[in-house]
C-alpha positions as CSV (number, residue, x, y, z in Angstrom):
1,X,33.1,15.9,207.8
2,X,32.2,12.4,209.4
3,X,31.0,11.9,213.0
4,X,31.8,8.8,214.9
5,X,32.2,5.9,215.7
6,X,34.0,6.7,218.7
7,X,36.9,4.5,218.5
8,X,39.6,6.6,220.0
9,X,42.5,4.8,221.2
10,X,45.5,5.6,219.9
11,X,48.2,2.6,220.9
12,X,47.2,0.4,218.0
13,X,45.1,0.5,214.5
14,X,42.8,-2.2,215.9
15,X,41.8,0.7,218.5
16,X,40.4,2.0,215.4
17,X,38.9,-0.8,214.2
18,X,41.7,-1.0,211.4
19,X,42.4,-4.9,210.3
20,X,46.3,-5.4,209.8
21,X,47.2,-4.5,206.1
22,X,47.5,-7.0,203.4
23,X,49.4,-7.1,199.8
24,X,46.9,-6.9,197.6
25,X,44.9,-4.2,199.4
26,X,48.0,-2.3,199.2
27,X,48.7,-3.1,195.8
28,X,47.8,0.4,194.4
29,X,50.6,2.0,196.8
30,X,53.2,0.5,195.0
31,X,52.8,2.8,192.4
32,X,54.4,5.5,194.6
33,X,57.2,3.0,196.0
34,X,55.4,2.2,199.0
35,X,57.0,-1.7,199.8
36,X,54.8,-3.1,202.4
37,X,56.7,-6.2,202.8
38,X,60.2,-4.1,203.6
39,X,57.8,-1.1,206.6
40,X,56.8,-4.3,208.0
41,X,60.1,-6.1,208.6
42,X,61.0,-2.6,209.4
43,X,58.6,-2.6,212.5
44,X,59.2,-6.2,213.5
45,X,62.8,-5.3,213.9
46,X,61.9,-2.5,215.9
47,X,60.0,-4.7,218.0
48,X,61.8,-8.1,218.3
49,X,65.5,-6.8,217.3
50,X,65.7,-3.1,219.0
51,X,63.0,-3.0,221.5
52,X,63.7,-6.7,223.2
53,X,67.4,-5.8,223.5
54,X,66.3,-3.3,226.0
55,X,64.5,-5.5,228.1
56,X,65.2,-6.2,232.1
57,X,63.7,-9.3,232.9
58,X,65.1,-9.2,236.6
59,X,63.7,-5.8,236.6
60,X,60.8,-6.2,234.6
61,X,61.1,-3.1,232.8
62,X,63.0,-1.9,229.6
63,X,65.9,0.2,229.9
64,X,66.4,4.2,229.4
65,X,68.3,5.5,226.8
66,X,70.5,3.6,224.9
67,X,73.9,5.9,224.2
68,X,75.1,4.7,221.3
69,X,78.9,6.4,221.8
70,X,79.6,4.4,224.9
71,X,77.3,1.6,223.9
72,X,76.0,1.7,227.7
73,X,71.9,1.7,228.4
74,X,70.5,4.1,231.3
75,X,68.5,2.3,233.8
76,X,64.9,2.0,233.5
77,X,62.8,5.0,233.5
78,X,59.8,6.4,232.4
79,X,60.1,5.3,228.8
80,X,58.2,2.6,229.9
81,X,55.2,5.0,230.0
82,X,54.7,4.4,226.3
83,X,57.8,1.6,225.0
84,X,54.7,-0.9,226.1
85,X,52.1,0.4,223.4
86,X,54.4,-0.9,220.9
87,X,54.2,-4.2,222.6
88,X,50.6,-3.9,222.4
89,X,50.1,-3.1,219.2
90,X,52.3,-5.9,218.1
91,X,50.7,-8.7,220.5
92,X,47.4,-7.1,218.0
93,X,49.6,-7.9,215.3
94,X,51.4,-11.3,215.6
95,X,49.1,-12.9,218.8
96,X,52.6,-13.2,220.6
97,X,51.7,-13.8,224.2
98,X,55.3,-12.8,225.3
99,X,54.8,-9.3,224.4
100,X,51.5,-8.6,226.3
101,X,53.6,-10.6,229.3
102,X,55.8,-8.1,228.8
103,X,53.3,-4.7,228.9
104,X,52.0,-5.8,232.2
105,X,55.4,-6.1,233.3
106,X,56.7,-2.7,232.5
107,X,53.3,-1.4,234.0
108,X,53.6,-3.4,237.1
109,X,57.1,-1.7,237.1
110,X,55.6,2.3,236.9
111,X,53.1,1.6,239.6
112,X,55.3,0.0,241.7
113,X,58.3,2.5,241.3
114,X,57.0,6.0,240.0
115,X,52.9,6.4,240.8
116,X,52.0,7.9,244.1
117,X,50.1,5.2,246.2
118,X,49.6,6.3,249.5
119,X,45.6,6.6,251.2
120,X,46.5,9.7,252.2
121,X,47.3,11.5,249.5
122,X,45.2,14.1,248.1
123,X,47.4,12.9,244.8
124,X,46.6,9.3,244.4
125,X,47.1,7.7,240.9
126,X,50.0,10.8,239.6
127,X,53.0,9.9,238.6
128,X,56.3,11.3,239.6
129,X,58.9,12.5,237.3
130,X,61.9,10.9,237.1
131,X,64.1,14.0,237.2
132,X,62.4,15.7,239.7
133,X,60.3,13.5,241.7
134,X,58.5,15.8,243.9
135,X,56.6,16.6,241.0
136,X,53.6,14.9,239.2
137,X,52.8,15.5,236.1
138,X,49.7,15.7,233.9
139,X,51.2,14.0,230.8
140,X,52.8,11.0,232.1
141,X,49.6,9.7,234.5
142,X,47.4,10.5,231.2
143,X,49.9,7.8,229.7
144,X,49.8,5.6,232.2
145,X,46.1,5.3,232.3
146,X,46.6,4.1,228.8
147,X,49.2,1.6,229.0
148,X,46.4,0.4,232.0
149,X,43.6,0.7,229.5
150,X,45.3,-1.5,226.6
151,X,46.1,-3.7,229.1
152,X,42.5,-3.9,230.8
153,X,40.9,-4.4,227.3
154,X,43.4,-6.7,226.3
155,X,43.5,-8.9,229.5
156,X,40.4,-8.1,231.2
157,X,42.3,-8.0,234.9
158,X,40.3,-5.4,236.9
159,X,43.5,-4.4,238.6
160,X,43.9,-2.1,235.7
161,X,41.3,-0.2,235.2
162,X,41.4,0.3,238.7
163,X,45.2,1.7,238.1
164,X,43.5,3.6,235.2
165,X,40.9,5.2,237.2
166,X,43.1,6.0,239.9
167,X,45.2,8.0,237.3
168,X,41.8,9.3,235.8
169,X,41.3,10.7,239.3
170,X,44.7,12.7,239.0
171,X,43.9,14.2,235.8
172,X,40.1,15.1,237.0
173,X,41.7,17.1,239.7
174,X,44.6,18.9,237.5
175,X,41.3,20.1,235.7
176,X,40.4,21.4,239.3
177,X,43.5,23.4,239.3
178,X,43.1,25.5,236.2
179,X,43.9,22.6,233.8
180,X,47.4,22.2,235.7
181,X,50.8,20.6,234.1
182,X,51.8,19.0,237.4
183,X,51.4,19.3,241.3
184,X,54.1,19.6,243.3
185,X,54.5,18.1,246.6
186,X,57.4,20.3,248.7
187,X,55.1,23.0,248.4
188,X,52.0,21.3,247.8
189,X,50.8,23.2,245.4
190,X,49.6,22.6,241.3
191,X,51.2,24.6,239.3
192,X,50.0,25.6,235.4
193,X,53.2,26.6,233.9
194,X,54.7,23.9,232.3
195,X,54.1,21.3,229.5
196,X,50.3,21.5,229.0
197,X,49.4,18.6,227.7
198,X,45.8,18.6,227.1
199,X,45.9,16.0,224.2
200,X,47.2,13.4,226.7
201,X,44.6,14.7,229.1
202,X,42.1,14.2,226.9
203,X,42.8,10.8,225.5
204,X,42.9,9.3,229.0
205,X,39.4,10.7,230.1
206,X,37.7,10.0,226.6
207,X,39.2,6.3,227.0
208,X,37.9,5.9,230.6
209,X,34.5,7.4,229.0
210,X,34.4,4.7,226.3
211,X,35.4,1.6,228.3
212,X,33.8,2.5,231.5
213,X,30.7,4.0,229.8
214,X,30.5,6.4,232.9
215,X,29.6,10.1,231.8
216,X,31.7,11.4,234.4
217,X,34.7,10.8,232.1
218,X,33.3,12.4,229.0
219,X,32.4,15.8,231.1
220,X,36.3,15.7,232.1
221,X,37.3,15.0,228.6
222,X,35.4,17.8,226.9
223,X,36.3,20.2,229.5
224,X,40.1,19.5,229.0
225,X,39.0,20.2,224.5
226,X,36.7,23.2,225.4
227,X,40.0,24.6,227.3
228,X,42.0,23.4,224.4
229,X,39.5,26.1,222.1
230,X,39.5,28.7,224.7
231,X,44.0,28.9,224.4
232,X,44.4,28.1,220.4
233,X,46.8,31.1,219.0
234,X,45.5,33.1,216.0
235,X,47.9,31.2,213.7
236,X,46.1,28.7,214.1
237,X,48.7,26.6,216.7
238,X,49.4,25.3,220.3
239,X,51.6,27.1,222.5
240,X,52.1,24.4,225.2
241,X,55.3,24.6,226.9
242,X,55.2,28.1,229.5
243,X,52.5,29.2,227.3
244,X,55.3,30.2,224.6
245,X,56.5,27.6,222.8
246,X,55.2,25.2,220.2
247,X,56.5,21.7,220.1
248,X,56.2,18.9,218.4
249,X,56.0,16.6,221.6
250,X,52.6,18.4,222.2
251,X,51.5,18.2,219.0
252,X,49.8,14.7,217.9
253,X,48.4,14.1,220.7
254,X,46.5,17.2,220.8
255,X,45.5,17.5,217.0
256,X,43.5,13.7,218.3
257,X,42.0,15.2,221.2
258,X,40.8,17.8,219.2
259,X,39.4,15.5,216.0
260,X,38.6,12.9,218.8
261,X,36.3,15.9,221.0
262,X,34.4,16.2,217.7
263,X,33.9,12.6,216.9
264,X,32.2,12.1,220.3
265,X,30.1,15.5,220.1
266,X,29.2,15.9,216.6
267,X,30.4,19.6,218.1
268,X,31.9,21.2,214.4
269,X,33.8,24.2,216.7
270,X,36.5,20.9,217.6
271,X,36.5,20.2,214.1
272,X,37.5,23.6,213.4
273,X,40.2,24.0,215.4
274,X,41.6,20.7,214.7
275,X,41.6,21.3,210.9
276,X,43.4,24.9,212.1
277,X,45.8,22.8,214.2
278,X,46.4,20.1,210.8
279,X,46.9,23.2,208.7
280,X,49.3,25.0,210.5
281,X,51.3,22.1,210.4
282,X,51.3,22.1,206.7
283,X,52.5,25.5,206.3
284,X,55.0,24.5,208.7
285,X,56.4,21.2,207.1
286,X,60.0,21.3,206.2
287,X,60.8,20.1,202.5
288,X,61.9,16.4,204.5
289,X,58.6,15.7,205.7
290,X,59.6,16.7,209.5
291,X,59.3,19.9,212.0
292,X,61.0,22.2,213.7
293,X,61.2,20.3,217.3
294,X,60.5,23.8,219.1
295,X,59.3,27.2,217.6
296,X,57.6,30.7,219.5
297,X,55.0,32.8,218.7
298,X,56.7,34.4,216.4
299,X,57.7,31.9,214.4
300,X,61.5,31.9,214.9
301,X,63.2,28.1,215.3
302,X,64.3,28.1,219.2
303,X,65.3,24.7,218.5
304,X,67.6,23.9,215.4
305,X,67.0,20.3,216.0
306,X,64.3,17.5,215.1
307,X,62.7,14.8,217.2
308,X,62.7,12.3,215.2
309,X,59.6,10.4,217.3
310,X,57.3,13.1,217.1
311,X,56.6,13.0,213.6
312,X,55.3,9.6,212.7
313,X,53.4,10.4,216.1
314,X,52.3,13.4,213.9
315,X,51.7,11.9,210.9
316,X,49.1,8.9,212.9
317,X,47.4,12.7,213.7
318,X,47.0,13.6,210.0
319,X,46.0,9.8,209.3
320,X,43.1,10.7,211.8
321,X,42.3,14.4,210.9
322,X,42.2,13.1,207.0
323,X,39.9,10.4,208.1
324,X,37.2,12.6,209.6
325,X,37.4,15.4,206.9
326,X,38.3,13.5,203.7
327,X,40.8,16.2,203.1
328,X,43.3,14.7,201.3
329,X,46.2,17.2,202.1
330,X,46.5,15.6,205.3
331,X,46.9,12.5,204.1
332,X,49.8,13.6,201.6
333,X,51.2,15.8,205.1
334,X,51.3,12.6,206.5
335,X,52.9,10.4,204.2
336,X,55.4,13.5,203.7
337,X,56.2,12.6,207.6
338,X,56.3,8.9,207.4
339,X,59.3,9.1,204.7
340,X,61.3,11.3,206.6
341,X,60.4,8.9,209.8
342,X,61.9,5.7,207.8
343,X,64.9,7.7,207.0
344,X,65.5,7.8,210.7
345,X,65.8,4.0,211.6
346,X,69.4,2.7,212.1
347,X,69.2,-0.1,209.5
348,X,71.8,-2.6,207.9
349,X,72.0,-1.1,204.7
350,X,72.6,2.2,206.6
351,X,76.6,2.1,206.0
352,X,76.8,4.0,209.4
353,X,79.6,3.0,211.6
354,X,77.1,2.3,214.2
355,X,75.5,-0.8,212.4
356,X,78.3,-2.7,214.0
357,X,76.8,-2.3,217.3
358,X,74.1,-5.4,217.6
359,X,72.4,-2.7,220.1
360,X,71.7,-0.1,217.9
361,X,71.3,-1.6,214.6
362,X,67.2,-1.6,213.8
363,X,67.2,1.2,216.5
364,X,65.6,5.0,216.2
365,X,67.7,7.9,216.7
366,X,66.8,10.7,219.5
367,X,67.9,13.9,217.1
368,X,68.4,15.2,214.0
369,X,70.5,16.3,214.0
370,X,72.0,13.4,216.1
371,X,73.6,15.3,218.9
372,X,74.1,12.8,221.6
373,X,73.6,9.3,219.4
374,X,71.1,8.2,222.0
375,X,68.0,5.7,221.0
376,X,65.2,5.1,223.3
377,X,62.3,2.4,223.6
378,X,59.8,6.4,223.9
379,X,60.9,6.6,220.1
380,X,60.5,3.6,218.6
381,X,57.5,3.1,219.5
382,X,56.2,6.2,217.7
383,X,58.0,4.7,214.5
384,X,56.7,0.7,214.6
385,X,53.0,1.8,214.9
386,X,53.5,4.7,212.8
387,X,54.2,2.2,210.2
388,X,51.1,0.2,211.5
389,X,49.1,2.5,211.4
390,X,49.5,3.8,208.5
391,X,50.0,0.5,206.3
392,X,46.1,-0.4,208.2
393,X,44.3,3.5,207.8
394,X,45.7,3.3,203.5
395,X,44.4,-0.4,203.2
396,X,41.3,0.1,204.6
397,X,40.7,3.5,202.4
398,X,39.1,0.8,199.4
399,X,40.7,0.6,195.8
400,X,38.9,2.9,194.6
401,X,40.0,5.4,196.8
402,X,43.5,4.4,197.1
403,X,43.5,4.7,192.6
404,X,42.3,8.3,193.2
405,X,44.8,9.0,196.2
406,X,48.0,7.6,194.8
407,X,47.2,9.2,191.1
408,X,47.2,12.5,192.5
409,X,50.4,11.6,194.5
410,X,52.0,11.0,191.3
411,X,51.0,14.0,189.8
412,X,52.5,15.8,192.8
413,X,55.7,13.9,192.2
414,X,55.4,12.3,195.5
415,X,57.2,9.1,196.4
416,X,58.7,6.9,198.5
């Protein structure tokens, strides 16, 4: 197990001090079928294809949900809570200007539209959700102060990490309230049912720790892992939503917090629970590389469906477990993901009847199975620096490495 450096963002590789991949230190991957040249057009599509076609500019926002079977967007929402970090990590990418314009822009947006503002409140810096806005909720603030982050470190405006503190606030005091998913206003009250994101939670308060340097952060972001220790199941999982149900939109972000709790403690209990967290996840892979979306305690599939987002988010998770451990089942969990992630892009080849629509060709489907044929900027994003990510984490592993790696790929009959 390897402690630190304590690079812990998650919206791009060069958060983890990855450089962008090139051919040749790739080369060894193309034993296993892994084309480099056809993942990245595949993310630049993504990006300057799918993800500009839902951009407002009178708004300054992308839209909701693209529904492919009326070939109608909803109006902008809170998938600009995370759409952005793909901008970000492609302005890392390509140096494109526009696309950092654009972040701020959808930030701007939030603040201005969903975070709660006023002096007065004792809920400063939350953010409301878009469904039922007399509630704010843990998860999306701890996003938001991350979309303000990557924008502070990127622009150096002080405007944001004052936005990001403000939202840092919001989380401290959810901690306050028993760790709480979201406070609602009619009755002014927190409430600790709910989706407990504590890998969100985390990430924000470790982030404020590492670009503010201020302690205060790093007492909030331990206590949100030490929780995290205090509510893992026997099997080795994360119950999140109502304390009942695992699912795999709390599941990457919370195998980080818990690798990311270790890197900036040395503390090996973290470790633990995060290789606990990585393994249940491999006895739980499905033959495509995906998960169940939602499962209990008991193991029964509540869910028959998969979201198709979550598991290159998942498989970034495994990138980051494998790289603290050296374990290299995660890595080979990971790549399992990434496949079935690729399979999941609407591309021209696709022979699907919806490759005809300009809007959702290059796009990334909501479901499998496909249920509704929406697409939305919160899933893409998880699929463009999925592939960033892990094109950067397997060129930086050395050629060496990468010979040893890939040869026992082979011998597992793994490809691409």
């Amino acid at each position: 197990m390897h402690h630190g450096p304590h690079r812990l963002g998650m919206v791009s590789p060069s958060d983890w001090g990855l450089a962008p991949a090139t051919r040749e230190a790739l080369a060894p991957w193309t034993q296993i079928g892994l084309d480099s040249d056809v993942w990245e057009e595949r993310a630049r599509q993504a990006t300057y294809h799918w993800l500009m076609s839902n951009w407002r500019d009178e708004v300054g926002a992308f839209a909701g949900h693209y529904k492919a079977l009326a070939r109608v967007y909803e109006d902008p929402q809170l998938t600009n809570l995370i759409a952005p970090w793909q901008c970000l990590a492609a302005y890392d990418r390509f140096g494109d200007d526009e696309l950092l314009i654009k972040a701020r822009r959808a930030a701007d947006w939030l603040y201005g539209t969903a975070v709660e503002t006023h002096p007065m409140s004792v809920v400063i810096g939350g953010v409301h959700d878009a469904w039922r806005p007399d509630e704010l909720w843990t998860k999306f603030t701890a996003e938001l102060v991350l979309l303000n982050l990557g924008l502070y470190t990127r622009l150096h405006q002080d405007t944001y990490l004052a936005r990001a503190i403000e939202g840092g606030g919001f989380v401290a005091q959810a901690e306050r309230h028993g760790f709480a998913c979201k406070y609602e206003q009619r009755h002014a009250r927190w409430i600790t049912r709910g989706w407990q994101s504590f890998g969100r939670a985390f990430a924000a308060l470790a982030n404020l720790h590492v670009v503010t340097r201020e302690d205060r952060w790093l007492t909030h972001a331990i206590a949100w892992a030490e929780m995290a220790l205090s509510i893992q199941a026997n099997d080795g999982s994360y119950y999140l939503i109502d304390d009942e149900y695992y699912s795999t939109d709390l599941a990457a972000d919370e195998l980080r917090a818990l690798v990311g709790a270790f890197e900036l403690t040395g503390r090996v209990e973290f470790c633990s629970a995060a290789m606990r967290f990585a393994d249940w996840h491999l006895r739980m892979q499905r033959e495509d590389g995906s998960w169940w979306l939602t499962m209990d305690r008991s193991g029964n599939i509540v869910s028959p469906y998969v979201g198709p987002g979550d598991i290159p988010n998942i498989a970034v998770a495994l990138l980051r477990c494998h790289r603290v451990t050296c374990e290299r089942r995660y890595l080979t969990s990971a790549l399992r993901a990434m496949r079935y992630a690729l399979a999941q892009q609407l591309t021209p080849a696709d022979g699907s009847p919806f490759v005809d629509d300009p809007n959702a060709v290059w796009g990334y489907w909501s479901w499998d199975p496909r249920y509704d044929h929406t697409m939305s900027g919160d899933q893409i994003t998880h699929l463009a620096r999925g592939i960033w990510f892990t094109l950067d984490y397997l060129a930086g592993l050395g050629a060496d490495q990468a010979r040893a790696d890939v040869a026992a790929l082979h011998d597992e009959g793994f490809a691409f």
